[in-house]
N, C-alpha and C positions, 0 to 999 in steps of 0.2 A: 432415782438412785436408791441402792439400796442400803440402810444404812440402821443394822439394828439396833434396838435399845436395850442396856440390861447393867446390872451391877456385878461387882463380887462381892459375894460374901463367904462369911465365914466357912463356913459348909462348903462351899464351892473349894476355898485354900485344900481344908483338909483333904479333902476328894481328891483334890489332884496332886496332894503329896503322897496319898495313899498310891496313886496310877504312876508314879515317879519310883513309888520301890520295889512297886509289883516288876514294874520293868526291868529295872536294875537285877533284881533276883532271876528274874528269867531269862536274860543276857551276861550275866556271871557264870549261871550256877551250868556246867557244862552235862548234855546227855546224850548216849547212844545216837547214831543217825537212825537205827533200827525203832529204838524209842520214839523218839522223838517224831517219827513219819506217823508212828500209831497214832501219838497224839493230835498231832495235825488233821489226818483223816478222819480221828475221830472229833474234833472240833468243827471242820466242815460241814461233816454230815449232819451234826446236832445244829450246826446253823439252819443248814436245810430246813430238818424236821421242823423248828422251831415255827423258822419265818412263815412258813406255810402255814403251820397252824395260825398265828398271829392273823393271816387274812383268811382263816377260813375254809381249809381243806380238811375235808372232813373224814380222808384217809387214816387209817390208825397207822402206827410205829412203823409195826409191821409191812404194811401193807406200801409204804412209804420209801423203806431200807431195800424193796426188791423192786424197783426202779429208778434209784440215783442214776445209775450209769446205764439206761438203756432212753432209747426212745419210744412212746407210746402216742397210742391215738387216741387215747384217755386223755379227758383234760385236767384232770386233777394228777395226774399221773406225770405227762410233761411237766406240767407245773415244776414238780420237785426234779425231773431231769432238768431242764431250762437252769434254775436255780444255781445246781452244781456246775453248769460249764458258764455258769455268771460270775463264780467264785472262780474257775478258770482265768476267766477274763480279766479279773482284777490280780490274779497270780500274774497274768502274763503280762498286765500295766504297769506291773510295780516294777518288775526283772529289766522295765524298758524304759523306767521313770518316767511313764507319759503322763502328762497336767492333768489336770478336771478341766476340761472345755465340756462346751453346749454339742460337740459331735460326739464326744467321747460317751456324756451322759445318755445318750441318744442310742448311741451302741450296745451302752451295758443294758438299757430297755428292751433294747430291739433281739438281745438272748434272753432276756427275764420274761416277757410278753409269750404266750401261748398262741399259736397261728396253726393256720392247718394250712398244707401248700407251700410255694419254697417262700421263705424266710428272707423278710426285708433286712437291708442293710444295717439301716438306722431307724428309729422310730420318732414320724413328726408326731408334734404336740397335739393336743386333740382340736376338736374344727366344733365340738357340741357342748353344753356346759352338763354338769354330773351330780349328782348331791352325794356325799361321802356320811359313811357312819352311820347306818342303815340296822349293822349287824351288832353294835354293842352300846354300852347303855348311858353311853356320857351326852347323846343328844346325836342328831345331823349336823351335818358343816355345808355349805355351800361355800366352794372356791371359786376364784376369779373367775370373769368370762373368759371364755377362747379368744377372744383377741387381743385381751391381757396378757394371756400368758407366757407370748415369745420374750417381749421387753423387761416381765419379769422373770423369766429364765436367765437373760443376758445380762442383767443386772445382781442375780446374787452370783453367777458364774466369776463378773468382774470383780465381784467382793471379794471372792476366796483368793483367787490370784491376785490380787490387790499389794504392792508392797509396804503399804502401810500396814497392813493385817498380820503378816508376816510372823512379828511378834506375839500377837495372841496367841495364848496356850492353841495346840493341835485339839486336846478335847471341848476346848468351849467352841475351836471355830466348825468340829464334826457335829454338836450338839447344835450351833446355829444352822449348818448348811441344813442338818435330818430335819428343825424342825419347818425350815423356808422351805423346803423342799415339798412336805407335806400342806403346807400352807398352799403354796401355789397349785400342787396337784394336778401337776400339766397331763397327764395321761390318763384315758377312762377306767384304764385298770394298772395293774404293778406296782404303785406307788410307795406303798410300805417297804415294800422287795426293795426295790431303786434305792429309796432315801436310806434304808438302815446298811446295803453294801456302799454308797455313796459317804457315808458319814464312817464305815471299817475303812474303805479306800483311804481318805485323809489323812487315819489314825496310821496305817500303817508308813503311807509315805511320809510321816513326823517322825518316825522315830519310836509310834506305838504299837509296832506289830504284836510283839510279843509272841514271835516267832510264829505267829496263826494259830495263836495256841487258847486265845481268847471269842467268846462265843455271848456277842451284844445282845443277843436275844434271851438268855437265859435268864434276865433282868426282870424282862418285862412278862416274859411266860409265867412267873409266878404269882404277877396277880394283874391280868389283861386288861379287865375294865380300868385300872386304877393308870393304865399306859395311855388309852383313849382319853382318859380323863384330865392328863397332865398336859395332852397337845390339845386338848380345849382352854385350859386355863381359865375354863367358867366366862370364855368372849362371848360375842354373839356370833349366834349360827353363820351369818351372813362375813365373807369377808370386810367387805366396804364398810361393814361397821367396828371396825375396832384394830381387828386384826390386823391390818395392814400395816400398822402402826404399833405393835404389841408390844408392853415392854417382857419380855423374854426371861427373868429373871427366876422366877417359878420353873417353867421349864429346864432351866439349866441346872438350876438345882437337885431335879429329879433325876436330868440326864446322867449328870457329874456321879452322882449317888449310885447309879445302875452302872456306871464304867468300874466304877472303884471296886463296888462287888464283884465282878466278873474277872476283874485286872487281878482284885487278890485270892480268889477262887482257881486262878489259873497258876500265879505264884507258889500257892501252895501242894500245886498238882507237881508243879515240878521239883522243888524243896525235898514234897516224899520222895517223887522216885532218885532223886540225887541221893539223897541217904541211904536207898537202897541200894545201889550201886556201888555207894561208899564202902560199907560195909565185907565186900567181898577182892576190895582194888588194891593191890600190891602197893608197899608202903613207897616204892619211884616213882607210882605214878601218882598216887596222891601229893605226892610234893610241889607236883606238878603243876603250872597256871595254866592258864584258856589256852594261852599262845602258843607254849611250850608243847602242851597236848597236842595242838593242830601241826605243830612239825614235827614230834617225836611219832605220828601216826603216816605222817608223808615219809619219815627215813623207813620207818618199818614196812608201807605198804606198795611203796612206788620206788623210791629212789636209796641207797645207801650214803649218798653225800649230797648236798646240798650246796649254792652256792651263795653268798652273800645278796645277789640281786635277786634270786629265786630269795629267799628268805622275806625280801621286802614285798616285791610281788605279791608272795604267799598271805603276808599280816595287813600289806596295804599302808605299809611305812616308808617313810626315804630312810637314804642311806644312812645318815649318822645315827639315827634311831634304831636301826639295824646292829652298826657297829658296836652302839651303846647295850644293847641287847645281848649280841654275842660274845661282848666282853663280860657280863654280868654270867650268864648261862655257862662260862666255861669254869669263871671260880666257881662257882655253885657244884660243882661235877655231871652238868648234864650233856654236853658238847664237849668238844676237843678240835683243834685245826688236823684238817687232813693231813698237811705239810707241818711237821710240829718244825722242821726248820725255815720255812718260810719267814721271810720278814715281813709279810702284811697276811693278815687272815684273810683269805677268798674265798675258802672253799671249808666246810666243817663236817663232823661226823660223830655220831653218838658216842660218848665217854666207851671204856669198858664196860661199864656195869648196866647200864640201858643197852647198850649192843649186846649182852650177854640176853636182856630181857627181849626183847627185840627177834631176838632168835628161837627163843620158845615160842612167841607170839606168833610168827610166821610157821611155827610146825602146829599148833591150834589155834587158829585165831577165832574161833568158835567159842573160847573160852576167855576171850576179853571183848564183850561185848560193849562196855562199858569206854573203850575205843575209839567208837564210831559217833565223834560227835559233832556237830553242825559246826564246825569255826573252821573247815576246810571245805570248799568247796571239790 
């Protein structure tokens, strides 16, 4: 059973108050859908480049950015196409809330892995033992034998779904899955790939997406050897000696440290361009909350009235939360009842003064870009 060892400390708190505001801010602070795709795209793709260099492709930038989205017979080439539709894969896990199981893992392998010929399902564990750490300077690893490693695949799988764990912060239990993952090393190649999408997967089904706006590898690109070095923790080379029993603490510390930077590297990507933004947005719409925006942009682009159950639909609220909502939004002057003689509000419709705006925006909306922002789908 698997059952890690490790403490909290101080450094660990701050780290994850620091990954608590980064998030908050980049879940507040509202941007363009047109922005914000940039940014996404471009946080991808900087995954990409990153991970690949992390294990060793020796592609430059360049050479790297003109095969994301194609296939090749090159193996260094797939590499970074594979990559991209592995970052796919976990867009299209998260949209479906599927668990972390031992087939799912096996999945996201089985697009990350390089193959010539058609392309297995899943990818089983490996049948041959491998020595790891060859290419940089913290020392070799030797992980478990192959007939280790299904019981410990099934065993940190149960951990993470585990309802006791539950409670663990989402970055200490990303940090323990990356570094069991690494430790067991069940595959003869991919592992790096695997364990760091394996350990964003977690992040984002907690609660720490941060909109895909954050990029785990930029951490560790900045000084490599000192990444190999931290998942050695100065053990012995040999699993059976120490390892298997690690206390983890070291590590988490390093991992927490490298979220935190990234988390608030990202925070403040979008801080600026929100300021920019700010800076040009009519003074209605600035007045404006996440919510507000998300349906002042549905009356302006789809619909001219809206109904009280579409409204909750829309926020993802029940009805009295609605009610409470639309009775707030009407003193305020941004709403008004269709029916102003109705005796119950059902149905609502932008005041004058947003209808009047509303109406410009629909003869250019080319010129509120600032619009188009992610809290509607």
């Amino acid at each position: 059973m698997f059952k890690p060892k490790f403490m909290i400390t101080l450094s660990m708190v701050n780290n994850l108050l620091k990954i608590e505001r980064a998030s908050v801010t980049v879940e507040q602070l509202p941007l363009p859908a047109s922005i914000l795709d940039d940014l996404k795209r471009e946080a991808k793709e900087t995954t990409v480049l990153l991970s690949t260099k992390l294990e060793g492709n020796t592609l430059s930038e360049e050479e790297k950015r003109k095969v994301l989205y194609r296939n090749s017979a090159n193996e260094e080439e797939q590499e970074i196409y594979n990559l991209m539709k592995a970052i796919e894969f976990l867009d299209d896990s998260e949209r479906r809330e599927l668990p972390i199981t031992e087939e799912w893992i096996k999945k996201l392998h089985a697009v990350i892995k390089v193959t010539h010929g058609r392309r297995a399902r899943i990818s089983e564990y490996r049948e041959e033992q491998n020595k790891v750490g060859d290419r940089n300077q913290s020392g070799f690893y030797l992980p478990p034998e192959p007939q280790d490693v299904p019981v410990l695949m099934e065993d940190l799988v149960a951990w993470l779904n585990s309802p006791q764990n539950i409670g663990l912060a989402a970055p200490i239990r990303a940090g323990i899955a990356m570094w069991q993952f690494l430790t067991i090393h069940p595959y003869m190649d991919g592992n790096g790939r695997t364990a760091r999408m394996i350990a964003t997967y977690l992040l984002r089904r907690n609660g720490y997406g941060l909109k895909g706006l954050f990029v785990l590898e930029n951490f560790y690109d900045r000084n490599l050897n000192e990444y190999y070095r931290k998942l050695q923790m100065e053990l012995h080379h040999n699993y059976y000696f120490g390892r298997h029993d690690a206390m983890l603490t070291p590590w988490l510390d390093y991992f927490l440290d490298g979220l935190g930077e990234v988390y608030e590297e990202a925070a403040q990507i979008v801080k600026r361009k929100n300021s920019e933004l700010l800076k040009v947005e009519p003074e209605l719409i600035r007045r404006l909350e996440v919510e507000q925006r998300a349906l002042f942009r549905h009356l302006v682009f789809k619909q001219q009235f809206v109904t009280n159950t579409e409204i909750g639909r829309m926020l993802g609220v029940g009805e009295r939360a609605v009610r409470d909502k639309v009775k707030r939004w009407i003193a305020a002057g941004f709403i008004e009842p269709r029916d102003p003689e109705a005796q119950r509000i059902r149905t609502v419709v932008l005041s004058l003064a947003y209808e009047q705006l509303a109406e410009e925006i629909r003869q250019a909306p080319g010129s509120y870009p600032y619009l188009m922002i992610d809290n509607e789908s």
